[in-house]
Chimera marker file (.cmm) of the C-alpha trace (Angstrom):
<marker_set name="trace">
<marker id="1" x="20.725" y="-18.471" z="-0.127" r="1" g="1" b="0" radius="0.5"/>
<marker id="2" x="21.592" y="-16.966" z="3.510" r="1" g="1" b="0" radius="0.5"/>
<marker id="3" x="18.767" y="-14.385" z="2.618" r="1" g="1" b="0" radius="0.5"/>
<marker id="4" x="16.121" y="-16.728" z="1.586" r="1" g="1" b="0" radius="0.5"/>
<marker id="5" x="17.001" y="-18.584" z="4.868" r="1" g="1" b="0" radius="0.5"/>
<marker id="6" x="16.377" y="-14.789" z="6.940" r="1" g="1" b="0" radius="0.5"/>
<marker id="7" x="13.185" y="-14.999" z="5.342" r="1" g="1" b="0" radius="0.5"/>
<marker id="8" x="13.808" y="-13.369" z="1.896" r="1" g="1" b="0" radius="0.5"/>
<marker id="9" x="10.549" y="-14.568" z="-0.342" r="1" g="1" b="0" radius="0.5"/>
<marker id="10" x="11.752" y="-12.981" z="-3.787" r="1" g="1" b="0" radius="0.5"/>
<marker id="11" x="14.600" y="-11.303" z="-5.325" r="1" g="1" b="0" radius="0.5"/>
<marker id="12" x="13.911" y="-8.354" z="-8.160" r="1" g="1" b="0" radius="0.5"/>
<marker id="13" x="17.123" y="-7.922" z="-10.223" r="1" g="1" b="0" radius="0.5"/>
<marker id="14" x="17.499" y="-4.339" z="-11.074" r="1" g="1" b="0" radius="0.5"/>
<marker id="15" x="16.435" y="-2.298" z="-12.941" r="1" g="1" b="0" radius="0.5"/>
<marker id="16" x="12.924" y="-2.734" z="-12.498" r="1" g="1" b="0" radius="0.5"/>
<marker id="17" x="9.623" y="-1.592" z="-12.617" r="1" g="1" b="0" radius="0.5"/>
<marker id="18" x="7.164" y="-0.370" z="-10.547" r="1" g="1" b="0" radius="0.5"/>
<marker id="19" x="5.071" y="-3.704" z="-11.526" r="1" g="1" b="0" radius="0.5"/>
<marker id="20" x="7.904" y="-6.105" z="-10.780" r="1" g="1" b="0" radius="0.5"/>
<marker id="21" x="7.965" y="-5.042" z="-7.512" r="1" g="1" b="0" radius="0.5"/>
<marker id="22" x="4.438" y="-4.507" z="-6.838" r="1" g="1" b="0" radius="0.5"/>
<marker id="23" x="3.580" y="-7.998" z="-7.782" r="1" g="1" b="0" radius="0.5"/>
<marker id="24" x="6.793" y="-9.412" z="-5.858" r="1" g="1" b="0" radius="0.5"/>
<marker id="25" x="5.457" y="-7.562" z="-2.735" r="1" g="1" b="0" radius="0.5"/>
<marker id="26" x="1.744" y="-8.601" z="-3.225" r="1" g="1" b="0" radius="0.5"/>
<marker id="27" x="2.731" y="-12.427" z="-4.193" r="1" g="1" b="0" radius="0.5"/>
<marker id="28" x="5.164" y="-12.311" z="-0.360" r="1" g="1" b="0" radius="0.5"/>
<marker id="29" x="2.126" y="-10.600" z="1.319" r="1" g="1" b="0" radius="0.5"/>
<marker id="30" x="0.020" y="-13.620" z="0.338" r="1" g="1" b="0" radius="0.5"/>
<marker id="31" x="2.413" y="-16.486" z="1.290" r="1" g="1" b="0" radius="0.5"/>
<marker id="32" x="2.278" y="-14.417" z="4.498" r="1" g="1" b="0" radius="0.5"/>
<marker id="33" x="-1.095" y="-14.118" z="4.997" r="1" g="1" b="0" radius="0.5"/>
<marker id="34" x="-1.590" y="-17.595" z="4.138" r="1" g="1" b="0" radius="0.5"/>
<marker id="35" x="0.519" y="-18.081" z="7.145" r="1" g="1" b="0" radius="0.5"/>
<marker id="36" x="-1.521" y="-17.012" z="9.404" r="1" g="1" b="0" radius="0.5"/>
<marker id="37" x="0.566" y="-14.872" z="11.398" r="1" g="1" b="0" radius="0.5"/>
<marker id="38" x="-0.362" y="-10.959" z="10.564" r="1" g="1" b="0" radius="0.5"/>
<marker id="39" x="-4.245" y="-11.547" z="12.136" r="1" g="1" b="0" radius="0.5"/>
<marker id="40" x="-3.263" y="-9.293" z="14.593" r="1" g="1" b="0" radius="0.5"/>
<marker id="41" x="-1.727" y="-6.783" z="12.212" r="1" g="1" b="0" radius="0.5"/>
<marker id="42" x="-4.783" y="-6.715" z="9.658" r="1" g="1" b="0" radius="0.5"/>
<marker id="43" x="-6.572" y="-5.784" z="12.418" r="1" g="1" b="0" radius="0.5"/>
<marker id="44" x="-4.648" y="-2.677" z="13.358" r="1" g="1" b="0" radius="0.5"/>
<marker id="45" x="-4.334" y="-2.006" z="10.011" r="1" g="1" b="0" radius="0.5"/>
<marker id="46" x="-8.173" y="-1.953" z="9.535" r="1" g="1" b="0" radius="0.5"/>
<marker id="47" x="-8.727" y="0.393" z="12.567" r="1" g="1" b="0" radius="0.5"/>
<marker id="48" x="-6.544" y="2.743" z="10.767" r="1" g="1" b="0" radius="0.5"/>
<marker id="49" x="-8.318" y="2.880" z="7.682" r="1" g="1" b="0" radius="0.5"/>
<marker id="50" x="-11.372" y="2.982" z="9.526" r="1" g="1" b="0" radius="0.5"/>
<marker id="51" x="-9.866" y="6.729" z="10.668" r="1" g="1" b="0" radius="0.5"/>
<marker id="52" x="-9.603" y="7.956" z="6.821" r="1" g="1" b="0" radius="0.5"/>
<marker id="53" x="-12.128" y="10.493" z="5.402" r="1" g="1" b="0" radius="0.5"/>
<marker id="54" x="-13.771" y="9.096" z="1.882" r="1" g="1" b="0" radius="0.5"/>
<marker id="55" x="-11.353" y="11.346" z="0.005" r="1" g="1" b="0" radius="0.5"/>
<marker id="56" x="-8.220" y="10.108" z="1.891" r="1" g="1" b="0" radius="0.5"/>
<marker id="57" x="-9.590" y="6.652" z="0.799" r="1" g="1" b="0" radius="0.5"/>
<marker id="58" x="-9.873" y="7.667" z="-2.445" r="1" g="1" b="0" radius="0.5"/>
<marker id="59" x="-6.179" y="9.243" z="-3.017" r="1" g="1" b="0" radius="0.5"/>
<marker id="60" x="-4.939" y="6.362" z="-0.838" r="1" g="1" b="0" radius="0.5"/>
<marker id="61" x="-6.808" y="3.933" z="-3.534" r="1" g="1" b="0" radius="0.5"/>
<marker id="62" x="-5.178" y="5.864" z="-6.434" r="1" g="1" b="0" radius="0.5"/>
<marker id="63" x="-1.700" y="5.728" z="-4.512" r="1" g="1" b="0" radius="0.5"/>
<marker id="64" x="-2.392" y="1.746" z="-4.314" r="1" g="1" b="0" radius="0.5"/>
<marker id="65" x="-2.872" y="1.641" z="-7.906" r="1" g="1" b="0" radius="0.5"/>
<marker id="66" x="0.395" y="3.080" z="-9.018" r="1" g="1" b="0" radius="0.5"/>
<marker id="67" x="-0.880" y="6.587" z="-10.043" r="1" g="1" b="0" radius="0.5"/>
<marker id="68" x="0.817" y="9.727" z="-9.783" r="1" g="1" b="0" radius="0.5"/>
<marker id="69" x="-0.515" y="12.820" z="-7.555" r="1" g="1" b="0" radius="0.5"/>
<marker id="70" x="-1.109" y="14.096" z="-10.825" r="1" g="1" b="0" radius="0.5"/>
<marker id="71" x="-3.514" y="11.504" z="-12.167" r="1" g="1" b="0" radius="0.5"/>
<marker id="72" x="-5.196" y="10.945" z="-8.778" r="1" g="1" b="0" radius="0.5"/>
<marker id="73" x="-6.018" y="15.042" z="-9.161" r="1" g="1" b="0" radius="0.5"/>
<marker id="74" x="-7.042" y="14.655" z="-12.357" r="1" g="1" b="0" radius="0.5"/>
<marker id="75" x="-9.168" y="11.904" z="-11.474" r="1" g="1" b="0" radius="0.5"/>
<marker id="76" x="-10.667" y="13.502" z="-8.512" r="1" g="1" b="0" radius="0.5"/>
<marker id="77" x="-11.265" y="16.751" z="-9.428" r="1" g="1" b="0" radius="0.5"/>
<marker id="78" x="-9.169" y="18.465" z="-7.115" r="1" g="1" b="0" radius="0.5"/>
<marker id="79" x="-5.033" y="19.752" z="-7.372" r="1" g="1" b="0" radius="0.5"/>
<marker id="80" x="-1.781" y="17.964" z="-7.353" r="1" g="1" b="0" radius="0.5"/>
<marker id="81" x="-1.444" y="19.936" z="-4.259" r="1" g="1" b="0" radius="0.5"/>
<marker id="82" x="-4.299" y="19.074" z="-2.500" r="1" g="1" b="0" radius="0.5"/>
<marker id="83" x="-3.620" y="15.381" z="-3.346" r="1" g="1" b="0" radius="0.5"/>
<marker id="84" x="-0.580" y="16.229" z="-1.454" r="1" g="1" b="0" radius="0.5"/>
<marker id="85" x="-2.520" y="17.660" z="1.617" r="1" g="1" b="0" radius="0.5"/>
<marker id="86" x="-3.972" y="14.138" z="1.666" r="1" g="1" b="0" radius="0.5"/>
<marker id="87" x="-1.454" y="11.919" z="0.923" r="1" g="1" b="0" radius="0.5"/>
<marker id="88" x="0.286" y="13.481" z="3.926" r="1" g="1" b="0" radius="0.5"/>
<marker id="89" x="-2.738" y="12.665" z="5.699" r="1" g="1" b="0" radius="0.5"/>
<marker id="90" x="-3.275" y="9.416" z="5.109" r="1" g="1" b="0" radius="0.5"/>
<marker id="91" x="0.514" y="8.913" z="5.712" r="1" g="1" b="0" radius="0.5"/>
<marker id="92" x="0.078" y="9.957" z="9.540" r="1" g="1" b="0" radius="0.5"/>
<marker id="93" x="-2.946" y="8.498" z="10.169" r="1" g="1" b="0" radius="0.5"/>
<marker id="94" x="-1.850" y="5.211" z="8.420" r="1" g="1" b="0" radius="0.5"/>
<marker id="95" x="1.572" y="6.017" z="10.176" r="1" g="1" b="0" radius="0.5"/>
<marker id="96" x="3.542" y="4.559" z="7.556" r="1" g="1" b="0" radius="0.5"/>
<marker id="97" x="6.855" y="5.738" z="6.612" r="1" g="1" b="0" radius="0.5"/>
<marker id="98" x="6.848" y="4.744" z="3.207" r="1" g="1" b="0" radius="0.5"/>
<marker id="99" x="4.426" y="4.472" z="0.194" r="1" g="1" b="0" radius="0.5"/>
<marker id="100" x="5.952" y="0.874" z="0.003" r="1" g="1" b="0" radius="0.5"/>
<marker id="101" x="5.003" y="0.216" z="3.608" r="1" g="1" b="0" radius="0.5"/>
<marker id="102" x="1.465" y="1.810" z="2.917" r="1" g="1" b="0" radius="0.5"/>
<marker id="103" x="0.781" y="-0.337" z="-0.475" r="1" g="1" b="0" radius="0.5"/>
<marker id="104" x="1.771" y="-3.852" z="2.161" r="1" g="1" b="0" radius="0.5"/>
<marker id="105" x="-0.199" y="-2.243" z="4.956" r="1" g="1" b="0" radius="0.5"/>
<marker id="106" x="-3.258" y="-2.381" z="2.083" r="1" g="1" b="0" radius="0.5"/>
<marker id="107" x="-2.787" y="-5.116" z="0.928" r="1" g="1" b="0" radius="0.5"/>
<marker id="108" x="-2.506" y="-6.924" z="4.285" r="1" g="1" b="0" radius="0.5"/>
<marker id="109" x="-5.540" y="-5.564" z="5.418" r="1" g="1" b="0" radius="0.5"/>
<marker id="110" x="-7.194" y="-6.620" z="2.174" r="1" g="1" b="0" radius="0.5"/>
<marker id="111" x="-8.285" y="-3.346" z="1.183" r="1" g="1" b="0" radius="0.5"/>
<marker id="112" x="-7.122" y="-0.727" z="-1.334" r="1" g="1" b="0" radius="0.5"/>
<marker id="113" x="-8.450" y="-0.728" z="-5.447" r="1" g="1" b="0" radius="0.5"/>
<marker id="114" x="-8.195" y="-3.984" z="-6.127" r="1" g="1" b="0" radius="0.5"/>
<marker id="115" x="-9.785" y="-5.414" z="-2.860" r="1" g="1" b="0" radius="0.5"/>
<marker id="116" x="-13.109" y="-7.088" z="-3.830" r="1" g="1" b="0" radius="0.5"/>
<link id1="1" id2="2" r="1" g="1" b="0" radius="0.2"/>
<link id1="2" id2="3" r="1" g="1" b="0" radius="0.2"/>
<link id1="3" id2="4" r="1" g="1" b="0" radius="0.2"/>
<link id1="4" id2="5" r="1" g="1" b="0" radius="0.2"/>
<link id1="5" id2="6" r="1" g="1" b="0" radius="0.2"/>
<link id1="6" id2="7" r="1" g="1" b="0" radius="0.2"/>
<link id1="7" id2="8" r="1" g="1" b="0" radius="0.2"/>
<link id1="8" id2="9" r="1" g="1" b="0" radius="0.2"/>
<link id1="9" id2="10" r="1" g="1" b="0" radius="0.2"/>
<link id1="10" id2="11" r="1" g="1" b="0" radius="0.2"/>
<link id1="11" id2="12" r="1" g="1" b="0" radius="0.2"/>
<link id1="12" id2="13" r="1" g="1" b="0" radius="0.2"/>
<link id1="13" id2="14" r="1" g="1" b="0" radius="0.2"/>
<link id1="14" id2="15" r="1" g="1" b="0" radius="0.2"/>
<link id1="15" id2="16" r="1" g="1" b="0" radius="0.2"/>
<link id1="16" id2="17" r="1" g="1" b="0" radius="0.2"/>
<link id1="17" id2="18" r="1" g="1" b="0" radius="0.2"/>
<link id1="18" id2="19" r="1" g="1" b="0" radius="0.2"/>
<link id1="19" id2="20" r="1" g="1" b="0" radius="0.2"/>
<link id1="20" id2="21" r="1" g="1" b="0" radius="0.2"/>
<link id1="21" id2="22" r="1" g="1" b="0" radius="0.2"/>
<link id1="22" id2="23" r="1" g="1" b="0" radius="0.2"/>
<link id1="23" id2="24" r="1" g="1" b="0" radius="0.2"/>
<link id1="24" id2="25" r="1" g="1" b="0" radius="0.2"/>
<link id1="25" id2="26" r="1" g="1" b="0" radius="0.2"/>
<link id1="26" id2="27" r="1" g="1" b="0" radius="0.2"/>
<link id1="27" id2="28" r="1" g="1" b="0" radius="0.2"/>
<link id1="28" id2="29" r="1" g="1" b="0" radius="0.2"/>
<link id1="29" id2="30" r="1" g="1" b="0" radius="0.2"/>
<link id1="30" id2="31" r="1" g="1" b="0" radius="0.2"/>
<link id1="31" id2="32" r="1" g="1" b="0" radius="0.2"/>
<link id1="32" id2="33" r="1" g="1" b="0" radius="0.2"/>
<link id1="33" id2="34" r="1" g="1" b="0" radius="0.2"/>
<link id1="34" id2="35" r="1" g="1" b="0" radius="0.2"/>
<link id1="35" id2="36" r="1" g="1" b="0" radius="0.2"/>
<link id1="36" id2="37" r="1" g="1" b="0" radius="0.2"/>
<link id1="37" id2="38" r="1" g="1" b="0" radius="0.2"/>
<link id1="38" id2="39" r="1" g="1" b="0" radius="0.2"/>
<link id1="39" id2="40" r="1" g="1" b="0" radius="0.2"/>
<link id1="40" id2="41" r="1" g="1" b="0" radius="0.2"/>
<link id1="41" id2="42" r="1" g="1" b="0" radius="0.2"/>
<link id1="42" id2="43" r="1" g="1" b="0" radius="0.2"/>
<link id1="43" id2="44" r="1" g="1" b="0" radius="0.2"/>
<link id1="44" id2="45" r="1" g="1" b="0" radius="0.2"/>
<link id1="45" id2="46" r="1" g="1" b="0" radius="0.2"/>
<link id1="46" id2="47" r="1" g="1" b="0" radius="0.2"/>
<link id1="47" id2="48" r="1" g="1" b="0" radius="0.2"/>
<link id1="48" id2="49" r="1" g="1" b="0" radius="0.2"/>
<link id1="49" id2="50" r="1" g="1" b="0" radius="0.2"/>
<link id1="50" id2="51" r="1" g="1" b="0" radius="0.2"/>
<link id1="51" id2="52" r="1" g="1" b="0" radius="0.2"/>
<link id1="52" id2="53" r="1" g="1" b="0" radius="0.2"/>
<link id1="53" id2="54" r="1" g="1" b="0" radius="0.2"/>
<link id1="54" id2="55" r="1" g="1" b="0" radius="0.2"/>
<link id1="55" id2="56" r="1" g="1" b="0" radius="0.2"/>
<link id1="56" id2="57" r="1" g="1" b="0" radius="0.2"/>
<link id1="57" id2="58" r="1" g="1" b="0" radius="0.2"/>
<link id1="58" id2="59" r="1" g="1" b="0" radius="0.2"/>
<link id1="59" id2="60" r="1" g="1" b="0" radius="0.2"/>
<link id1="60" id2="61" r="1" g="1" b="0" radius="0.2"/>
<link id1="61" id2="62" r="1" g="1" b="0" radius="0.2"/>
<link id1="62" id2="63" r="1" g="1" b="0" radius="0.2"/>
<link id1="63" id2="64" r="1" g="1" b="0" radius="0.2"/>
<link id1="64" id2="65" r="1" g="1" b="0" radius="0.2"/>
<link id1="65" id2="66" r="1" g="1" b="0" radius="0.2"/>
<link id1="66" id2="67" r="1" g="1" b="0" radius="0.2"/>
<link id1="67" id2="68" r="1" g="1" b="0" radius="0.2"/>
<link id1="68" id2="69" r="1" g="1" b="0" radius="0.2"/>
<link id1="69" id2="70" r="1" g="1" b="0" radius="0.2"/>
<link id1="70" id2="71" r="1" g="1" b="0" radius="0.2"/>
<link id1="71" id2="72" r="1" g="1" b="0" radius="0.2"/>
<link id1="72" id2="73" r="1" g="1" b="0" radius="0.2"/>
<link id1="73" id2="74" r="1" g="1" b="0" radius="0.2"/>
<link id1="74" id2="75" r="1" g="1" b="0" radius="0.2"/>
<link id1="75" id2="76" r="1" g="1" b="0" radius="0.2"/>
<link id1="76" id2="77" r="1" g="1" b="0" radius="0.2"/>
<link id1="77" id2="78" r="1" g="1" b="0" radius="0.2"/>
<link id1="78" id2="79" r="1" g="1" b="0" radius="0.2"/>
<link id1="79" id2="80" r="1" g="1" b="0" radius="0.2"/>
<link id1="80" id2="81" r="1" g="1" b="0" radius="0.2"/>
<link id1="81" id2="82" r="1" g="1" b="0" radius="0.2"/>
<link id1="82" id2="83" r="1" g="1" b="0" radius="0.2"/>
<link id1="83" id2="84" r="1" g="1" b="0" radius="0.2"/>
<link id1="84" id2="85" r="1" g="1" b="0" radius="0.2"/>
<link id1="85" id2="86" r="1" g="1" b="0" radius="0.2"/>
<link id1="86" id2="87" r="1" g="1" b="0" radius="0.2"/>
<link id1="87" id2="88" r="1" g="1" b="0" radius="0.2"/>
<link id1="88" id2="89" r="1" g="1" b="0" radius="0.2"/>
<link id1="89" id2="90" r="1" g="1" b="0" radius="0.2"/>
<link id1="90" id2="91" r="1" g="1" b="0" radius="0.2"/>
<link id1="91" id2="92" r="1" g="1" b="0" radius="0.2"/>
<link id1="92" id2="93" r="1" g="1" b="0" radius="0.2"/>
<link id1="93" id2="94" r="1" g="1" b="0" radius="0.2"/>
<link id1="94" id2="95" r="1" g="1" b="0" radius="0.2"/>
<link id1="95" id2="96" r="1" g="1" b="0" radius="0.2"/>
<link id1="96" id2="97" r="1" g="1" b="0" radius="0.2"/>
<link id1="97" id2="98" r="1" g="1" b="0" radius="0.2"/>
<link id1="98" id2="99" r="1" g="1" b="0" radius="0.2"/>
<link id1="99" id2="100" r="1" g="1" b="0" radius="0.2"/>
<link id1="100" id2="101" r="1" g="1" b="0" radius="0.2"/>
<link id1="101" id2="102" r="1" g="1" b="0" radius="0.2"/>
<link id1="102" id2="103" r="1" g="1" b="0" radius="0.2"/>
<link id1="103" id2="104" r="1" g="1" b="0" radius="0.2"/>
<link id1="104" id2="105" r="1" g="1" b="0" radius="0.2"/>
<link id1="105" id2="106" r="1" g="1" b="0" radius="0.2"/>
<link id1="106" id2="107" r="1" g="1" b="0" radius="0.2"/>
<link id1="107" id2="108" r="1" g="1" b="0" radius="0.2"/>
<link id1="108" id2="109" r="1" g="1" b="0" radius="0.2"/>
<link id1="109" id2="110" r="1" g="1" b="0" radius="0.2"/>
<link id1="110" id2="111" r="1" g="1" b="0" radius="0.2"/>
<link id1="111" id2="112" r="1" g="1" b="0" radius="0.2"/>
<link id1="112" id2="113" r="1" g="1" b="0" radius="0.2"/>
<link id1="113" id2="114" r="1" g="1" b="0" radius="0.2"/>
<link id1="114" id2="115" r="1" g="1" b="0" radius="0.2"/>
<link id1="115" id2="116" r="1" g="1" b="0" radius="0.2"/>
</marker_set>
């Protein structure tokens, strides 16, 4: 109770999977943005992505989907390790700490794979 009153929108009982808390994260995000409070924020957000080459985009849409380096290589044609060199990339530029901050920063901006 005393978290849902610090602003807590979900709870995910462990263990769980990636899924679970994707969905939990996107399903907050859109009470959020439904607030109207992050206008300032998606628009930071969207300069940022405005700084990413097309490839960064790409990996950065394959990191938003879930996928592994691997499969994002695979997918792209290039190697784990240069998926790397741009996940790293996109990382700074986004300056995000965290894939989980990245995936929200995405999704705020309403952007990323599944952004129509």
């Amino acid at each position: 109770v005393e978290a849902m009153k610090l602003g807590a929108f979900d709870f995910i009982e462990k263990p769980f999977d990636d899924e679970a808390i994707i969905g939990a994260v996107r399903a907050a995000l859109t009470k959020y943005e439904a607030s109207g409070k992050d206008e300032g924020r998606r628009a930071e957000v969207l300069a940022k992505l405005a700084t990413l080459s097309q490839r960064e985009r790409q990996v950065l849409d394959g990191l938003v989907s879930g996928h592994p380096n691997k499969t994002i290589a695979y997918d792209l044609g290039i190697s784990p390790r240069t998926v790397e060199v741009y996940r790293a990339n996109v990382m700074s530029k986004m300056a995000a700490t965290s894939l989980s901050e990245l995936v929200r920063m995405t999704i705020v901006a309403g952007s990323g794979a599944d952004a129509e």
